[in-house]
C-alpha positions as CSV (number, residue, x, y, z in Angstrom):
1,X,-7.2,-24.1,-10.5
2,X,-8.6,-21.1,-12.6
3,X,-6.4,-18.4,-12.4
4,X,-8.3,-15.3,-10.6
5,X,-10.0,-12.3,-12.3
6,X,-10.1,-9.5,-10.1
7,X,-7.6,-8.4,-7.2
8,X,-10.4,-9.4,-5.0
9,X,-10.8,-13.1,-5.6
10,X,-6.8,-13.2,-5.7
11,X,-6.5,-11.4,-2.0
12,X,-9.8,-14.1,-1.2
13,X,-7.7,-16.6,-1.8
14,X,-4.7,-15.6,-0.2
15,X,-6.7,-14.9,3.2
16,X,-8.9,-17.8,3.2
17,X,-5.3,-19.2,5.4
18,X,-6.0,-17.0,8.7
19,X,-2.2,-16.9,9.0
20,X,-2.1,-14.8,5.8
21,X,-5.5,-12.9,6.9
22,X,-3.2,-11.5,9.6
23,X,0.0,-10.8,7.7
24,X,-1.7,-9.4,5.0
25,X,-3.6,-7.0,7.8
26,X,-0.2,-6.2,9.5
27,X,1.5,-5.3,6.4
28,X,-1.5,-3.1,4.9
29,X,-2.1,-1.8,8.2
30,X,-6.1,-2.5,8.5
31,X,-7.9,-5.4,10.7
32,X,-8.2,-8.5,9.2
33,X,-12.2,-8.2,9.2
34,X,-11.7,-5.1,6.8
35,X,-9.9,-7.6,4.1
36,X,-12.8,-9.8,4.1
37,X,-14.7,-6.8,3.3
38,X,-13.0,-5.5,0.4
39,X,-13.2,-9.2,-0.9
40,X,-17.0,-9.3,-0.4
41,X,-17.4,-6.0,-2.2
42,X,-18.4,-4.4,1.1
43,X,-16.1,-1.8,1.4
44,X,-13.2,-0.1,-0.9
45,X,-9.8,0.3,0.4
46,X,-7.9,3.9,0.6
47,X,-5.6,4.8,-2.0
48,X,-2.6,4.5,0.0
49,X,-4.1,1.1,1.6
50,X,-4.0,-0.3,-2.1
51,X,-0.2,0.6,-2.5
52,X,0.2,-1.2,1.0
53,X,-1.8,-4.3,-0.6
54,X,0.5,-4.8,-3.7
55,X,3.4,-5.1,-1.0
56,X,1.1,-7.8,0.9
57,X,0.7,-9.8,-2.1
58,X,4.3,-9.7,-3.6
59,X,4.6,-13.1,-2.6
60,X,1.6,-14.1,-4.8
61,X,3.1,-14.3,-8.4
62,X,3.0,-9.8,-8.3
63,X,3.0,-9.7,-12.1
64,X,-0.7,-11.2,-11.5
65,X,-1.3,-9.1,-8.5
66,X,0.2,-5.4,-10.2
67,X,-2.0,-6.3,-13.3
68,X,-5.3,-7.2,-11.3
69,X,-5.3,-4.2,-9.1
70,X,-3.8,-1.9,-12.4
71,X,-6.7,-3.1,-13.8
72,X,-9.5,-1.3,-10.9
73,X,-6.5,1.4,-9.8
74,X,-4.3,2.7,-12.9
75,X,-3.9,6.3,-11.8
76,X,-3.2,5.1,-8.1
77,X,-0.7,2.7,-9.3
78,X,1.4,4.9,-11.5
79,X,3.8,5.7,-9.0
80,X,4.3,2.7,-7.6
81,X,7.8,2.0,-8.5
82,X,8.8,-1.0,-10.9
83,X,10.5,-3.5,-8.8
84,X,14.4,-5.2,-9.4
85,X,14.7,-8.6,-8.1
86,X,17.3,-9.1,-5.5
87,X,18.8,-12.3,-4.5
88,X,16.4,-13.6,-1.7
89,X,18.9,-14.8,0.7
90,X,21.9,-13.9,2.6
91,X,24.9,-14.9,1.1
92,X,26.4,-17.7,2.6
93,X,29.7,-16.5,3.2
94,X,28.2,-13.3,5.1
95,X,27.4,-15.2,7.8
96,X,30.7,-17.1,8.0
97,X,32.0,-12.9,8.2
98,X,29.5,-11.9,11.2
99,X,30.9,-15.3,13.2
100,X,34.1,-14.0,12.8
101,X,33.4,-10.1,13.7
102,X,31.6,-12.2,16.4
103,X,34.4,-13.9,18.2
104,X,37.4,-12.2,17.5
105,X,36.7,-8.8,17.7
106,X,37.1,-7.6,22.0
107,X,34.5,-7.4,24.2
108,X,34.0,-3.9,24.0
109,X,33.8,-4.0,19.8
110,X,32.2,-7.0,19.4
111,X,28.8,-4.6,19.4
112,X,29.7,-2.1,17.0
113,X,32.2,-4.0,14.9
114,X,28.8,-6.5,14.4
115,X,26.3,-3.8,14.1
116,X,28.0,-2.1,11.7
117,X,29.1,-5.0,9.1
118,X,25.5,-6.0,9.1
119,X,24.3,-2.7,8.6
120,X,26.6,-2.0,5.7
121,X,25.9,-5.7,3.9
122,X,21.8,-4.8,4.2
123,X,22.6,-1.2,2.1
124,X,24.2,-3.1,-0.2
125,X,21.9,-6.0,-0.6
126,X,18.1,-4.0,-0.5
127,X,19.6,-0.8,-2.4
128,X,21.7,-2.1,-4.8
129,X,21.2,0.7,-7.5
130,X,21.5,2.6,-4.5
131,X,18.1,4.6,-5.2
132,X,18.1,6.7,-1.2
133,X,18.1,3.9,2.0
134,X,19.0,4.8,5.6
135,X,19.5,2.3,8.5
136,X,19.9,2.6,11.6
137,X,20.3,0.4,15.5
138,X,18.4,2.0,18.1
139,X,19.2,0.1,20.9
140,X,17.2,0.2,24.7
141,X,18.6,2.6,27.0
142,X,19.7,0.7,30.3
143,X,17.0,0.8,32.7
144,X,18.1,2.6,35.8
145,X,17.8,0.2,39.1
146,X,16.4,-2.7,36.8
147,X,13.3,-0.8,36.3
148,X,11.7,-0.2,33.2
149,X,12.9,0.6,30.1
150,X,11.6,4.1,29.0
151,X,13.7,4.9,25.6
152,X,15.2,4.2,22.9
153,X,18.7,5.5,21.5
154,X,20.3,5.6,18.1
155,X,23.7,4.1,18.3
156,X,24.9,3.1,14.9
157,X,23.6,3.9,11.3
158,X,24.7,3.6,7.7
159,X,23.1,5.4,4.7
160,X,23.0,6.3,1.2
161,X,22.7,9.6,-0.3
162,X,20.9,11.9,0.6
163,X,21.6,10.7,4.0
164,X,25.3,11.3,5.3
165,X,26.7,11.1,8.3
166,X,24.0,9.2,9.6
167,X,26.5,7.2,12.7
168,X,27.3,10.5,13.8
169,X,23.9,11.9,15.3
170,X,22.8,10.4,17.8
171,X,19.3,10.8,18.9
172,X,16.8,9.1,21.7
173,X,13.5,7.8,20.4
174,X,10.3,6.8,22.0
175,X,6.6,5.7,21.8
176,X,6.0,8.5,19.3
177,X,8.5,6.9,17.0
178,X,7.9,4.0,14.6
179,X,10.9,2.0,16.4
180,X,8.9,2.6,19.3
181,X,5.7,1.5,18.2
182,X,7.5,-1.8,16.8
183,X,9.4,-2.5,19.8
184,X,6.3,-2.1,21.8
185,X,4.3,-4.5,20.2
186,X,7.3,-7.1,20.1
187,X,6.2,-7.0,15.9
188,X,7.1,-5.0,13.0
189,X,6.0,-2.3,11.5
190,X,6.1,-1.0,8.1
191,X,4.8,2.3,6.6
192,X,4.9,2.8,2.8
193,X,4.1,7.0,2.1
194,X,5.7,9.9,4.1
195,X,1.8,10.6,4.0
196,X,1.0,7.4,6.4
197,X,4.3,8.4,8.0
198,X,3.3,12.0,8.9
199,X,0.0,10.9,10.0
200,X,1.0,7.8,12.1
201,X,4.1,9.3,13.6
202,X,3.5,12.9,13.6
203,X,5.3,13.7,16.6
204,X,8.7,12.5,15.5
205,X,10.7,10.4,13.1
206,X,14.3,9.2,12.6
207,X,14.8,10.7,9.2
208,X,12.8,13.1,7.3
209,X,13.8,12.3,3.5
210,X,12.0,8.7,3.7
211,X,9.0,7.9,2.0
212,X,8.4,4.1,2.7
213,X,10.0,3.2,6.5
214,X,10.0,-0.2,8.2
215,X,11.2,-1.1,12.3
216,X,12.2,-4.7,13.6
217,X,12.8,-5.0,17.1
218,X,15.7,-7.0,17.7
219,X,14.5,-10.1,19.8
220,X,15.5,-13.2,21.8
221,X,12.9,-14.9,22.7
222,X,10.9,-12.7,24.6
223,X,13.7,-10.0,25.5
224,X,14.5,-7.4,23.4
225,X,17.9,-5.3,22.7
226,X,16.3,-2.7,20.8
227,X,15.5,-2.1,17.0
228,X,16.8,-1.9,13.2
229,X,14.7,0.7,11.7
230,X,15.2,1.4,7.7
231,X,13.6,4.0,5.6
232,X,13.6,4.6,1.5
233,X,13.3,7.3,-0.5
234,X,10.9,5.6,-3.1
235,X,7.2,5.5,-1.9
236,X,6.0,1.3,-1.7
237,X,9.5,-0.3,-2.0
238,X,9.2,-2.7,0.9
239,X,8.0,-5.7,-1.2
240,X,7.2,-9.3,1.0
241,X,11.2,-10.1,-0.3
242,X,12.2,-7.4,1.2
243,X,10.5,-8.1,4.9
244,X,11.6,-11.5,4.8
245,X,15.4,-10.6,4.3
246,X,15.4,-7.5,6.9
247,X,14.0,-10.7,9.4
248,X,16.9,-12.5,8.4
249,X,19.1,-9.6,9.1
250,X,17.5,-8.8,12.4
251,X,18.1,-12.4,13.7
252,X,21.8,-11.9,12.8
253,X,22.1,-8.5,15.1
254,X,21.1,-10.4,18.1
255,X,24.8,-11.1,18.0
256,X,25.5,-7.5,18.2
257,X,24.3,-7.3,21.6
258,X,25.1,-8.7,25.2
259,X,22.9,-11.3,27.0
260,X,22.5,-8.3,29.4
261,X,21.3,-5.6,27.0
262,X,18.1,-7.9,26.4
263,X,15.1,-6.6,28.5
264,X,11.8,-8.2,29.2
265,X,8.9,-7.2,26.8
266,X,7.0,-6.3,29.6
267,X,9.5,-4.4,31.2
268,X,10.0,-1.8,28.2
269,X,7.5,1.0,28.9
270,X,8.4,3.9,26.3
271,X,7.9,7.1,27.1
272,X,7.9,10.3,24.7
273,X,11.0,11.8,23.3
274,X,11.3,15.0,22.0
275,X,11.2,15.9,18.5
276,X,15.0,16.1,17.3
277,X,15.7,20.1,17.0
278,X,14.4,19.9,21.0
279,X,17.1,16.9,21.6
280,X,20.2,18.7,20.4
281,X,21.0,21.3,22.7
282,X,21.0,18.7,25.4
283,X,22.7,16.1,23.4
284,X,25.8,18.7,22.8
285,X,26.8,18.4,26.4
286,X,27.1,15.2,26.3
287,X,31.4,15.1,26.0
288,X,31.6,18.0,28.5
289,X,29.0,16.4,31.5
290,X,31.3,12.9,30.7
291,X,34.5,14.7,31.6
292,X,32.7,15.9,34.4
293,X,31.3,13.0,35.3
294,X,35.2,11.2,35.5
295,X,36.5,14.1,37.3
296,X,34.1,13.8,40.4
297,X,34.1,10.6,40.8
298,X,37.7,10.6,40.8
299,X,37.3,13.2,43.6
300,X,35.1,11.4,45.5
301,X,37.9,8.5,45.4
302,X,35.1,6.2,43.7
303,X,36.8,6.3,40.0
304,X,34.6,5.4,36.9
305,X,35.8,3.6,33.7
306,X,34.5,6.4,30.6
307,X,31.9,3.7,29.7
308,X,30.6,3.9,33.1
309,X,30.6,7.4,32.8
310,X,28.7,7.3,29.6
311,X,26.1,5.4,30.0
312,X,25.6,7.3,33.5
313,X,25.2,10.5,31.3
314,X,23.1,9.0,29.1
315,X,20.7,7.8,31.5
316,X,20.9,12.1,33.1
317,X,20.2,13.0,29.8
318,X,17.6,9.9,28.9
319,X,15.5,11.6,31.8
320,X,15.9,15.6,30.9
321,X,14.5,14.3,27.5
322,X,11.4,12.6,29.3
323,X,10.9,16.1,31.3
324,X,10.6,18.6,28.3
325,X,6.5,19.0,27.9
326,X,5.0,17.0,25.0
327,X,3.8,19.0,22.3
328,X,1.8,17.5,19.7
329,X,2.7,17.9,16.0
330,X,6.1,19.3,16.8
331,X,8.6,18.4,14.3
C-alpha cells in the first residue's frame, strides 16, 4: 500500500475503523463527524487540536505522522516536544511487587502501602529524565446513608520537582475538576496545554504547574473507587504509549481499594468543590474536629475507632465544601 502524502489521507486511514474514529475523537477532544471533515478538506482543525492529533496518531509509525503534519503546521509544531521511547510494558517483576504489598501488608495498609508503590513505579517509568510529573489518587468520598456519591478526595500523591510535598495536601475535588469530569463519564480524559486546561476546567485544578494533564477513573466493572489523575510540565507529552501504560497502571490500583469503596456509576453524582485557597481554612481543622469527634462519642458512651472518626469528619467537612456558593472563574 502506498505510503500517505498528507496528514489527512494518513488520519483517513486510520478512521476509516469506527473504533479508531472514536479514540482518535476522545483523545483530540472533537466529535468524530469533525475528523471526517478535516479529512475531506471541509474544515481545519485549531492549533491546539493539531498538537492533540500528533498524540492520536502516535500509534501510527509518528515519524510519518510528525513529518506529514510538520509539513502543513511547522510553526505550530515547534514546541511540540521530541519524544524518548519508554519501555511499553510493566515490568514483569512489578507486578510480582504489588501482589506482595497486596497480601501481606494489614488490612488497614494494604490501600496506601499499594497506592503508593504504584504511584512511585509510574514516576519512574513515564518521567524517566524526570522532566516535571505529578500523580495523584483521588478516591470517592463514602456516600453518607448509601446515597450518592457527591466528591472526590485526594488521598495519596507522588511528584517530581517542581511539585513537593504533594501526599501531604489533601484536597476534595468535584465536577469542575478533570478527575471529575473522567470519573463521570466512566472514560478518560486527557488535556494537552494549560490553555485547554484553563479553558476546560476553569473553576479548579489539582496542580497549577501542569501543562499536559490526563484522569483514569479507577474501575471494576461498572463500580468505581475513584481516579489516578497525572499532569506534566511539557505541553503534548501524553503520546498513545503513554495512555496505554497509565491503563495498565490503573487496572493495578484496583487492588488498592476495598470491594466496599467501589460505587455504582450511576450512583456518583459530583457536585462542585471549591477552588483550593477556599478549601484550606476548612481542611486545617480537620485534626482538631477528629479529637473532638473521639472525645464525644466517648462521652456519649458510644466510642469510635479514629478511622471512624475520620471518615465522619470528612464527610462534615465533604458537605461545608458543597455549601460555599459557586463562583465561576475562581482559582
Amino acid at each position: 500500500m502506498e505510503e500517505p502524502k498528507t496528514w489527512r489521507e494518513l488520519l483517513g486511514l486510520v478512521i476509516s475503523d469506527p473504533r479508531e474514529r472514536l479514540r482518535v475523537a476522545e483523545v483530540v477532544g472533537v466529535n468524530p463527524v469533525t475528523l471526517i471533515r478535516w479529512v475531506n478538506y471541509k474544515s481545519k482543525p485549531r492549533p491546539d487540536n493539531i498538537r492533540s492529533l500528533l498524540t492520536a496518531l502516535s500509534r501510527y509509525r509518528q515519524p510519518l505522522a510528525m513529518q506529514l503534519i510538520t509539513a502543513e503546521y511547522a510553526d505550530i509544531m515547534d514546541d511540540v516536544p521530541t519524544f524518548m521511547d519508554i519501555a511499553p510494558e510493566i515490568p514483569s517483576a512489578f507486578y510480582a511487587r504489588v501482589l506482595n504489598a497486596h497480601t501481606s501488608s494489614p488490612p488497614l495498609l494494604r490501600g496506601s502501602s499499594v497506592s503508593i508503590l504504584i504511584l512511585q513505579q509510574l514516576l519512574e517509568h513515564l518521567d524517566p529524565q524526570q522532566v516535571g510529573m505529578v500523580a495523584i489518587v483521588a478516591q470517592c468520598t463514602p456516600a453518607l446513608n448509601r446515597g450518592k456519591v457527591h466528591s472526590l478526595r485526594k488521598t495519596y500523591g507522588r511528584g517530581n520537582p517542581p511539585w513537593g510535598n504533594v501526599e501531604q495536601h489533601t484536597l476534595f475535588l468535584g465536577a469542575e475538576s478533570q478527575v471529575g469530569r473522567a470519573i463521570g463519564s466512566g472514560r478518560f480524559t486527557a488535556v494537552h496545554t494549560q490553555e485547554d486546561r484553563s479553558r476546560l476546567f476553569p473553576m479548579h485544578n489539582y496542580t497549577t504547574e501542569g501543562q499536559s494533564a490526563i484522569a483514569y477513573p479507577i474501575l471494576l466493572a461498572d463500580r468505581a473507587a475513584g481516579c489516578l489523575g497525572i499532569a506534566c510540565t511539557r505541553r503534548n507529552y501524553f503520546t498513545q504509549t503513554h495512555m496505554d501504560l497509565i491503563q495498565h497502571y490503573v487496572d493495578l490500583l484496583v487492588l488498592a481499594f476495598e470491594h466496599h469503596e467501589f460505587y455504582p456509576l450511576q450512583d456518583i453524582e459530583l457536585g462542585i468543590m471549591p477552588p483550593a485557597w477556599r478549601q484550606q481554612p476548612v481542611l486545617a481543622s480537620f485534626q482538631r474536629r477528629v479529637t473532638e469527634c473521639i472525645i464525644d462519642a466517648s462521652r456519649k458512651r458510644m466510642p469510635l475507632t479514629r478511622l471512624q472518626a475520620e471518615q465522619e469528619v470528612w464527610q462534615e467537612i465533604e458537605e461545608e465544601l458543597l455549601r460555599i456558593p459557586f463562583l465561576n472563574g475562581s482559582s
